[in-house]
VMD Tcl script that draws the C-alpha trace (Angstrom):
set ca {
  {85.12 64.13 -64.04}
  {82.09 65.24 -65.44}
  {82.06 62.55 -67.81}
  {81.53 60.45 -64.76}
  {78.75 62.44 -62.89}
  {76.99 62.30 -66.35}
  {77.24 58.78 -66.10}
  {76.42 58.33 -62.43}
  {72.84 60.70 -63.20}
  {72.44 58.51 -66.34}
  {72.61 54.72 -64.17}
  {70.25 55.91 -61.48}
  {67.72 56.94 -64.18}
  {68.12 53.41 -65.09}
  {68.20 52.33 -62.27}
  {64.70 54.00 -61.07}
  {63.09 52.89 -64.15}
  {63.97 49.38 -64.18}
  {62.30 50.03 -59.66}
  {59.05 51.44 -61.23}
  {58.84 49.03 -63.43}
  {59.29 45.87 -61.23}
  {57.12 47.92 -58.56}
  {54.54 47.77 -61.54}
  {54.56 44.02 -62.29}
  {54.32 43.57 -58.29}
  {51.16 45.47 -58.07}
  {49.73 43.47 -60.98}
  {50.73 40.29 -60.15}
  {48.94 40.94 -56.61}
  {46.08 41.99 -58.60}
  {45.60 39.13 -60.45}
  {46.46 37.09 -57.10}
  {43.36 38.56 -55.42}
  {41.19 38.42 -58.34}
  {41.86 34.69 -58.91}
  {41.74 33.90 -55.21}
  {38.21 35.80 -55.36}
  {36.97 33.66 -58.63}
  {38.35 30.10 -56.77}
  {36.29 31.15 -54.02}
  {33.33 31.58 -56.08}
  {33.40 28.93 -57.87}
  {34.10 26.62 -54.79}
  {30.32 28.37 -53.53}
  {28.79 27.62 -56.47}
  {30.10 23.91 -56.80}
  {29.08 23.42 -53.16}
  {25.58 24.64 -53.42}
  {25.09 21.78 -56.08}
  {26.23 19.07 -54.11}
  {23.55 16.94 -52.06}
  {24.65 17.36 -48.64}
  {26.44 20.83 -48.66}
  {28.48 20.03 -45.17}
  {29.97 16.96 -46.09}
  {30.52 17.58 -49.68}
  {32.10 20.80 -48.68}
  {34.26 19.55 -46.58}
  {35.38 16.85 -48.94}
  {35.09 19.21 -52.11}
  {38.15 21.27 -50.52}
  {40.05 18.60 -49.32}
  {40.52 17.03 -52.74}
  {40.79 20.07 -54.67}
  {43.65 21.22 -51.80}
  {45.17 17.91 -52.89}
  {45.06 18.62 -56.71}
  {46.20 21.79 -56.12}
  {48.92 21.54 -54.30}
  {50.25 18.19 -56.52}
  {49.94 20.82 -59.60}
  {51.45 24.02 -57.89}
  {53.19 22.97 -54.79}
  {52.79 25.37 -51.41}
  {50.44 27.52 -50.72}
  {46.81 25.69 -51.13}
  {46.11 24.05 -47.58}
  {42.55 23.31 -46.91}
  {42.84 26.67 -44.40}
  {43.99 28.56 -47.49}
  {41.12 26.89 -50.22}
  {38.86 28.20 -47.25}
  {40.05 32.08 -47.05}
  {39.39 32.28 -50.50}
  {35.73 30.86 -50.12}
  {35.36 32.93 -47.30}
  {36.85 35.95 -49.64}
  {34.01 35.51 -52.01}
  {31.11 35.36 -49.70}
  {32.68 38.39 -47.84}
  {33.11 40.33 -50.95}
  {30.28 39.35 -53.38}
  {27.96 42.31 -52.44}
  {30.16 44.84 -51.15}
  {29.93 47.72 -53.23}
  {32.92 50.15 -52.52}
  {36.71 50.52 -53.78}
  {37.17 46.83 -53.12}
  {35.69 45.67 -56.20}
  {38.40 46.71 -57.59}
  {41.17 44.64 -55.46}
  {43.63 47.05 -55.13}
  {45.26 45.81 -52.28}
  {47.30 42.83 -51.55}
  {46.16 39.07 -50.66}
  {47.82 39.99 -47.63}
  {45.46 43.08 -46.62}
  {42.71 41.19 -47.45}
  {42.97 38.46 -45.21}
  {43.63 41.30 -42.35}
  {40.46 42.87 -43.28}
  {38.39 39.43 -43.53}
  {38.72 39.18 -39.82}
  {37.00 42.44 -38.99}
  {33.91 41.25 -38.08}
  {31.95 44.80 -38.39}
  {30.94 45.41 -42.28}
  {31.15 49.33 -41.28}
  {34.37 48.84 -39.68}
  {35.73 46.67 -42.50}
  {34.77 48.71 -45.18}
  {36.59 51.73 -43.51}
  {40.08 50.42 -43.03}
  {39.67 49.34 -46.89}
  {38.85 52.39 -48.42}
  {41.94 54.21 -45.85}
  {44.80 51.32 -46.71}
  {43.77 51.95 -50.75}
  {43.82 56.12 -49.83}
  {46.53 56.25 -48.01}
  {48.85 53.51 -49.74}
  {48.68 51.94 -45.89}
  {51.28 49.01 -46.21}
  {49.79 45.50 -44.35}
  {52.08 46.70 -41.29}
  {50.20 49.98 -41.39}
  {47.20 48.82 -41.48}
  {47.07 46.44 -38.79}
  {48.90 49.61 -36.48}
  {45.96 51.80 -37.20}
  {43.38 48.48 -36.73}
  {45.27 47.93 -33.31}
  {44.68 51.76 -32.52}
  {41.42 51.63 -33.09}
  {41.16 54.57 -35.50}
  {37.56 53.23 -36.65}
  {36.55 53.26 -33.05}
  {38.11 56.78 -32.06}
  {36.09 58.39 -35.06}
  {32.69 56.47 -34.80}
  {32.67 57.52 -31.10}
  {32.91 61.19 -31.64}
  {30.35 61.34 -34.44}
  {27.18 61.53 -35.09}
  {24.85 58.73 -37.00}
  {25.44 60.80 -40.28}
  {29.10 61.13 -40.15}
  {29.24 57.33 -39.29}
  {27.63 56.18 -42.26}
  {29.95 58.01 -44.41}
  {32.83 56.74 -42.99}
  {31.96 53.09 -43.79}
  {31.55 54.98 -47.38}
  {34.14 57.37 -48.22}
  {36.56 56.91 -45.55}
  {37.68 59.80 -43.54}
  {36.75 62.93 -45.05}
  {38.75 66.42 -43.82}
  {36.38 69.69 -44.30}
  {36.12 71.23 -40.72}
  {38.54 72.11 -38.36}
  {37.04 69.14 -36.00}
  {37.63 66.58 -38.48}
  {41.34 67.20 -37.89}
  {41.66 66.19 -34.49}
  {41.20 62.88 -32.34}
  {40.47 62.27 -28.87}
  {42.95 60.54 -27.71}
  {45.53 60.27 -29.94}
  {47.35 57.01 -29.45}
  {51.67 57.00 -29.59}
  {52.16 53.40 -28.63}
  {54.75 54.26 -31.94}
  {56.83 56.15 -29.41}
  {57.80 53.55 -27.35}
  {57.05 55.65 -23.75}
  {55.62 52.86 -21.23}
  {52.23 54.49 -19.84}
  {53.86 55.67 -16.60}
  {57.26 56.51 -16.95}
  {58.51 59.94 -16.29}
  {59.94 62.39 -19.64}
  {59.82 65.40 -20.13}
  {57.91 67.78 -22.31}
  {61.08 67.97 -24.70}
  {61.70 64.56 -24.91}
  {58.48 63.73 -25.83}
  {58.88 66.48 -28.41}
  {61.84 64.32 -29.64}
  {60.23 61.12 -29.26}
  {57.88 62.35 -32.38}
  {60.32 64.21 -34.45}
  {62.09 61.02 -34.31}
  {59.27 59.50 -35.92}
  {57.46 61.93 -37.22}
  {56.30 59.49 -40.27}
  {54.28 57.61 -37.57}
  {53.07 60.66 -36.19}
  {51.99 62.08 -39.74}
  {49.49 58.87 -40.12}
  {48.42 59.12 -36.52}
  {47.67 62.79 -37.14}
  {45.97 62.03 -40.13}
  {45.18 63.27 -43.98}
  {47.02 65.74 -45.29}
  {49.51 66.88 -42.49}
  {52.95 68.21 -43.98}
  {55.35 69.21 -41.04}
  {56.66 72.57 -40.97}
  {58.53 73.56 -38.20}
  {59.86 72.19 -34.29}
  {60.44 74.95 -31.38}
  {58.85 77.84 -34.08}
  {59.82 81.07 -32.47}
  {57.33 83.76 -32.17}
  {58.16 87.10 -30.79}
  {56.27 90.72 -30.25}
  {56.95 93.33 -27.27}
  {60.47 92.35 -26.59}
  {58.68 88.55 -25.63}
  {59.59 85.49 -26.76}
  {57.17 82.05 -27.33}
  {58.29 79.12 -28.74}
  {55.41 76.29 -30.32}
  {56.31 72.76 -30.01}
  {55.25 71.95 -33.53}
  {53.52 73.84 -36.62}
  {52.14 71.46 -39.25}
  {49.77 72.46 -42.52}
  {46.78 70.54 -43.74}
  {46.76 70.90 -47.33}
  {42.72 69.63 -46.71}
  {42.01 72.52 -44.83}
  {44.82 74.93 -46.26}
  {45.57 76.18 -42.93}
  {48.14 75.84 -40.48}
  {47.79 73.03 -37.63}
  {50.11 74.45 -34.07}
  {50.39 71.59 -31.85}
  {51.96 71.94 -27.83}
  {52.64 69.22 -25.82}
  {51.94 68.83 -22.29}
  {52.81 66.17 -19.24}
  {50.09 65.76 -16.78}
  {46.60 67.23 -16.24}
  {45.76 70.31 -18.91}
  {45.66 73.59 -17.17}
  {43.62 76.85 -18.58}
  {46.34 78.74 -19.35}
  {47.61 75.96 -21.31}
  {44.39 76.79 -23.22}
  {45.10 80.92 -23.30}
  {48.38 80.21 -24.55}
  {47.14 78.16 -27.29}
  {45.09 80.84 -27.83}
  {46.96 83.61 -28.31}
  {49.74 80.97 -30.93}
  {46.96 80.70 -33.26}
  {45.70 84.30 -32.73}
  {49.42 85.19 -33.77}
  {49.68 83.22 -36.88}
  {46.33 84.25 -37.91}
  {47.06 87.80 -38.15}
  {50.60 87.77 -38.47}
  {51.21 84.61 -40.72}
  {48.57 82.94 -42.88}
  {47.75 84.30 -46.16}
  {44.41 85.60 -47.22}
  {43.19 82.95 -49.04}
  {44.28 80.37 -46.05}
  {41.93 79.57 -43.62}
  {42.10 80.13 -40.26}
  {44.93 78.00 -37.64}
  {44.02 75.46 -35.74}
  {45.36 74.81 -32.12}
  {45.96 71.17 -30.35}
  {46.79 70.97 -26.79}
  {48.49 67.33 -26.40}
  {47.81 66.40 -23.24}
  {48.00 63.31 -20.98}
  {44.74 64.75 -18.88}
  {42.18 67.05 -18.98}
  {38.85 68.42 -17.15}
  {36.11 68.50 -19.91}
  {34.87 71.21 -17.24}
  {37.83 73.32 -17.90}
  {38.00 73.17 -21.57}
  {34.73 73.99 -21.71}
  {34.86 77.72 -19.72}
  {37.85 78.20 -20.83}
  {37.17 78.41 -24.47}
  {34.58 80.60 -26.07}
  {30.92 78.78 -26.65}
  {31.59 79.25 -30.55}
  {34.54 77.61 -30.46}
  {35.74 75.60 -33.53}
  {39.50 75.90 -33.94}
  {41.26 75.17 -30.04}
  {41.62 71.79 -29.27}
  {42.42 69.97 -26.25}
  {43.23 65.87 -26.89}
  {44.59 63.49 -24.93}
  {47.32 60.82 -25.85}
  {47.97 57.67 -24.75}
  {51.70 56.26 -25.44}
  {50.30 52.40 -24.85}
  {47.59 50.49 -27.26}
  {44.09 50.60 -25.21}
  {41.44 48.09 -25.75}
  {38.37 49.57 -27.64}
  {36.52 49.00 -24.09}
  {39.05 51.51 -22.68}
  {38.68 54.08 -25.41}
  {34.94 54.12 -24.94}
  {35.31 54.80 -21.17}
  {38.48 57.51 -22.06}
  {35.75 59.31 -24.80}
  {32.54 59.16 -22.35}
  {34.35 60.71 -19.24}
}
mol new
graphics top color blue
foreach p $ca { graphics top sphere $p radius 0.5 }
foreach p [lrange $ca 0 end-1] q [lrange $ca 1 end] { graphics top cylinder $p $q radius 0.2 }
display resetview
């Protein structure tokens, strides 16, 4: 018997290295893909700008070497695809940012190629290499408009280094988005649930809602009991951010925010401030998820110093980026 669990622990070690390894020659044949697509595509520029007419040699420069190509190597080098990988070239010739180092897929790439905004375009780049974003992920959080959500409740500074460095956590605010979108969920926009099932609806996937939330959420706890005076309070959810080292409570709410939704919050983070964090944590932040709310209330509610109670909206369908901008200016 333990003969055999010796040898069971001893196959799956196999087993996982023969995974990392084929994981590994995946990675680098994409590499190689993209860096070859990216030297076709220069060369194709190059070879253009030396022919007479550039339009009509252009055209008929990719049409034969489509033809070549795909006599040589079968599938895979239609005119449209000779063109992506000019267009690859002339998109990424001058950029100057993680992508010269093609770490992503051919398949990311062409995503990203059809972001029109440079800004925008470098942003989802440097977030997919970050965050590992798979090509499914990436075109969720494109079709959220995460770029859009952020840029519209910065300032110029803070813009610019997002088309930089990505999305950089060091304050509280950083944290937090306004609205958050859970088209993930599956909720149409108007139907009725309760404040527990949508509590369930994100447990259930809470690895969408980690991404939504952002970098460096862990989850820690559902329905976290806190009690003092013979009184009993139960928070929806209690994340960390291992950014911020501090802990993240999050309640849920159906309709129109109220102030003592606010107080409440309150008092949840002055609990785990004093009762729970450790000195050398930094002070909880508080989210109040939230279909509505009065920017009126929120704002004479909370103290004029406020920097760690929240109060976002969510929004369980995909709005168009002309619908976040009126949902961010009311």
């Amino acid at each position: 018997m333990t003969d055999k669990l010796s040898n069971t622990k001893f196959f799956s070690q196999i087993v996982d290295l023969l995974q990392l390894a084929r994981n590994s020659v995946i990675r680098s044949i994409n590499q190689t893909m993209v860096h070859t697509y990216f030297e076709i595509g220069r060369m194709i520029v190059e070879e253009e700008q030396n022919g007479k007419d550039r339009a009509e040699y252009g055209t008929k420069l990719l049409q034969e070497l489509s033809k070549t190509l795909t006599r040589e190597f079968g599938k895979g080098f239609s005119v449209t695809n000779i063109q992506q990988m000019r267009n690859f070239y002339l998109i990424y010739q001058k950029q100057q940012t993680v992508s010269v180092d093609f770490k992503l897929s051919w398949s990311h790439y062409l995503k990203l190629m059809r972001i029109n905004s440079e800004n925008e375009r470098r942003f989802y780049e440097i977030e997919a290499v970050k965050n590992n974003w798979s090509i499914r992920e990436l075109e969720r959080q494109y079709d959220s408009a995460l770029y859009t959500r952020l840029v519209l409740s910065r300032d110029k500074e803070k813009i610019k280094e997002l088309s930089e460095k990505g999305l950089i956590v060091e304050k509280p605010k950083d944290a937090g988005k306004d609205p958050y979108i859970l088209e993930f969920l599956g909720l149409p926009e108007h139907s009725a649930y309760s404040e527990n099932q949508l509590e369930q609806k994100l447990i259930d996937r809470l690895e969408h809602f980690l991404l939504e939330l952002g970098n460096g959420f862990t989850f820690v706890a559902r329905q976290k009991r806190i009690s003092f005076d013979d009184k009993h309070f139960w928070i929806d959810l209690v994340f960390y951010n291992r950014l911020l080292k501090c802990f993240v409570l999050i309640d849920l709410k159906i309709g129109e925010l109220k102030h003592q939704d606010l107080g409440q919050m309150q008092m949840y983070v002055n609990y785990y401030d004093r009762e729970v964090k450790l000195k050398d944590e930094n002070k909880t932040i508080g989210i109040v998820l939230c279909q509505n709310k009065s920017e009126a209330v929120v704002e004479y509610t909370l103290p004029e110093n406020n920097e760690y109670i929240f109060a976002s909206r969510y929004k369980t369908v995909l709005p168009s980026k002309e619908e976040l901008k009126l949902l961010i200016n009311e």
